[in-house]
C-alpha positions in Angstrom: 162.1 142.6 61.1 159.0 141.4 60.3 155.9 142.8 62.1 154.9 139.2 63.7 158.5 139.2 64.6 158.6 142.4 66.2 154.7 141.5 68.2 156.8 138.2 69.3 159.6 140.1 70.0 157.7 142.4 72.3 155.5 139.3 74.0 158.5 137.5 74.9 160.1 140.7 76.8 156.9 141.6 78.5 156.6 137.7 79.8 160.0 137.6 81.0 159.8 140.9 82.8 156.8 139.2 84.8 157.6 137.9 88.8 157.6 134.1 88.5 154.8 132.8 91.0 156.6 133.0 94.5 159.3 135.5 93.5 157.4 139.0 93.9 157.0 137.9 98.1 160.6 138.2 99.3 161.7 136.0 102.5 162.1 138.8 105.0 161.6 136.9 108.0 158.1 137.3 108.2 155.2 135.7 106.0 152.5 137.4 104.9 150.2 136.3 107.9 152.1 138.2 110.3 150.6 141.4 109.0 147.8 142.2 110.0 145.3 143.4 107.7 143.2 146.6 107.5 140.1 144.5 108.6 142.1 142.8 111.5 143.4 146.6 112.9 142.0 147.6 115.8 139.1 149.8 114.9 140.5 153.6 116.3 137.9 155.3 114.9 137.7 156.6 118.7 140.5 157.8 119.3 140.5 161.0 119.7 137.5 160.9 122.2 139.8 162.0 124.8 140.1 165.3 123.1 136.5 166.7 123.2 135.9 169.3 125.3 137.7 172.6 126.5 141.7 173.2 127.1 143.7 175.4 128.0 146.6 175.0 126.3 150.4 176.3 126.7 152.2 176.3 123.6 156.0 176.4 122.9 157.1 177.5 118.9 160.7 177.3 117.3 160.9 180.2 116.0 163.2 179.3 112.7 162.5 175.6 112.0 165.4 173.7 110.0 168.1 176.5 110.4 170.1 175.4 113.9 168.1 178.5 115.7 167.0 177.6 119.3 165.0 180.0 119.9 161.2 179.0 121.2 158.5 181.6 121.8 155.6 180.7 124.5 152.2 181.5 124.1 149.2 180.7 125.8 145.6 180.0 124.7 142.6 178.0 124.8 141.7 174.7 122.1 138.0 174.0 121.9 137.5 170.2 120.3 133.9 169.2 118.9 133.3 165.7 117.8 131.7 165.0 114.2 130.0 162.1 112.6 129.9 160.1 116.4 133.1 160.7 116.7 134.9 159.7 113.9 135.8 163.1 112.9 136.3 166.2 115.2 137.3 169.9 114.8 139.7 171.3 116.8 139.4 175.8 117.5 142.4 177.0 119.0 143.2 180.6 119.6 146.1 181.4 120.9 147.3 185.3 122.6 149.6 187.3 121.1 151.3 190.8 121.8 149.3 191.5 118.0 146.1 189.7 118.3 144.7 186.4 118.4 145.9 183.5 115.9 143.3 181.1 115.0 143.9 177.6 114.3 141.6 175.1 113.0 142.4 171.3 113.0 140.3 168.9 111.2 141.1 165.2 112.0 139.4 162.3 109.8 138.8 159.3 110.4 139.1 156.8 107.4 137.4 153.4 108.5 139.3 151.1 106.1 142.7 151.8 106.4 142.0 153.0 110.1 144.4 156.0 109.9 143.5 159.2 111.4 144.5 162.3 108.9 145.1 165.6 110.6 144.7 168.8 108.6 145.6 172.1 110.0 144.5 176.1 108.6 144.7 179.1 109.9 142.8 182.4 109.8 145.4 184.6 108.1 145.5 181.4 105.2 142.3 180.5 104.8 143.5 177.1 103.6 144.0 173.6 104.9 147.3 172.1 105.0 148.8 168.9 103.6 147.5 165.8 105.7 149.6 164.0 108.3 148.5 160.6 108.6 148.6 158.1 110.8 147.4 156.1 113.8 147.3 155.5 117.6 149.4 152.3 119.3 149.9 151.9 122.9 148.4 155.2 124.0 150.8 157.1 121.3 149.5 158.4 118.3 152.1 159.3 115.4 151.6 160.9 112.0 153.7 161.2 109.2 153.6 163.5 105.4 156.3 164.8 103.0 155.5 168.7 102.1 157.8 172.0 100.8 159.3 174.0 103.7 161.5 177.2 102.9 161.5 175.2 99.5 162.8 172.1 100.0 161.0 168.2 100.8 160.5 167.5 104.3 159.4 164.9 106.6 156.5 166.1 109.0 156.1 164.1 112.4 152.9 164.8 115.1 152.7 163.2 117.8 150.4 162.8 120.4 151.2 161.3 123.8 150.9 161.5 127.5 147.1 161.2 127.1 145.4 161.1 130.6 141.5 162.3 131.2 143.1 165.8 131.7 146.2 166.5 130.2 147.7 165.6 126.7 150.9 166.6 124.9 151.1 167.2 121.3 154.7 167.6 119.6 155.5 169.2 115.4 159.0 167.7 114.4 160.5 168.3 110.9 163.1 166.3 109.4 165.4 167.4 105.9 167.7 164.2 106.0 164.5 161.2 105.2 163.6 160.9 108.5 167.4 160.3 110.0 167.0 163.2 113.0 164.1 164.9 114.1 164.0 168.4 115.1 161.0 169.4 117.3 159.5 172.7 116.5 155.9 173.2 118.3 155.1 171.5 121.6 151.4 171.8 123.0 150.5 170.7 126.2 146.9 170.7 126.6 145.1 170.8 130.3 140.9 170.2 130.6 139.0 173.1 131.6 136.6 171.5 134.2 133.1 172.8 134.1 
């Protein structure tokens, strides 16, 4: 074969691997202007507002995520939430008591003004380093957010949730999943009540 052949050869197969105009957007039921856009969102880069301040918080931990286990351990402790950049950003102390000391935890929660998605990072003292992002956003009152990280070596789903938000109270929920997001098992459960001044 001739090398114009061959540069022919290889057009031709490139063109007819191409979407015809009209074919790429498939008729799901819904056209392209029922989705919103990121610029018609609601802007939630206040969401989290409700979480500044003091809590005390009241936490419940599965104790062997993933392995049909049901048992929880309680501990108490106290989450101190300061807002960054006006609000857009906060970090999140929260120490919690144990028989062997205090555990720190530090949450970082972004906000990213063009997809207007919240991204929630976790550390903790005894790592030193921040964990994968969950990501996602608040609707209704509810805020849910989703990644896909390594657990006991295998890909998992990783749900938060945030929910029953009053000026007081606020519940937070840690759910894995190993079967694509199929069933939900809840591992940490926070419930967070204001320290009035």
């Amino acid at each position: 074969m001739s090398s114009h052949s061959s540069v022919l050869l290889t057009c031709t197969l490139a063109l007819m691997l191409l979407p015809l105009p009209g074919m790429a957007q498939q008729n799901t039921g819904t056209s392209a202007t029922d989705v919103p856009s990121a610029a018609e969102r609601r802007d939630g880069g206040h969401d989290f507002d409700f979480a500044i301040g003091t809590w005390k918080t009241q936490l419940k931990r599965l104790v062997k995520p993933l392995t049909g286990s049901t048992t929880w351990v309680e501990l108490q402790g106290t989450t101190v939430v300061r807002k960054v950049w006006d609000g857009r950003a906060n970090l999140a102390e929260l120490t919690l008591d144990t028989a062997d000391g205090p555990i720190h935890v530090l949450s970082l929660r972004l906000y990213n003004p063009r997809a207007r998605q919240w991204s929630l990072n976790a550390a903790n003292a005894s790592g030193g380093t921040l964990s994968v992002p969950t990501v996602g956003e608040f609707k209704d009152g509810r805020g849910e957010f989703y990644d896909q990280e390594v657990f006991e070596g295998r890909t998992i789903l990783v749900r938060n949730v945030w929910s029953d938000i009053t000026a007081d109270s606020c519940r937070f929920e840690q759910s894995f999943s190993d079967d694509g997001g199929k069933t939900w098992e809840v591992n940490w459960i926070a419930v967070d009540t204001r320290v009035k001044d």
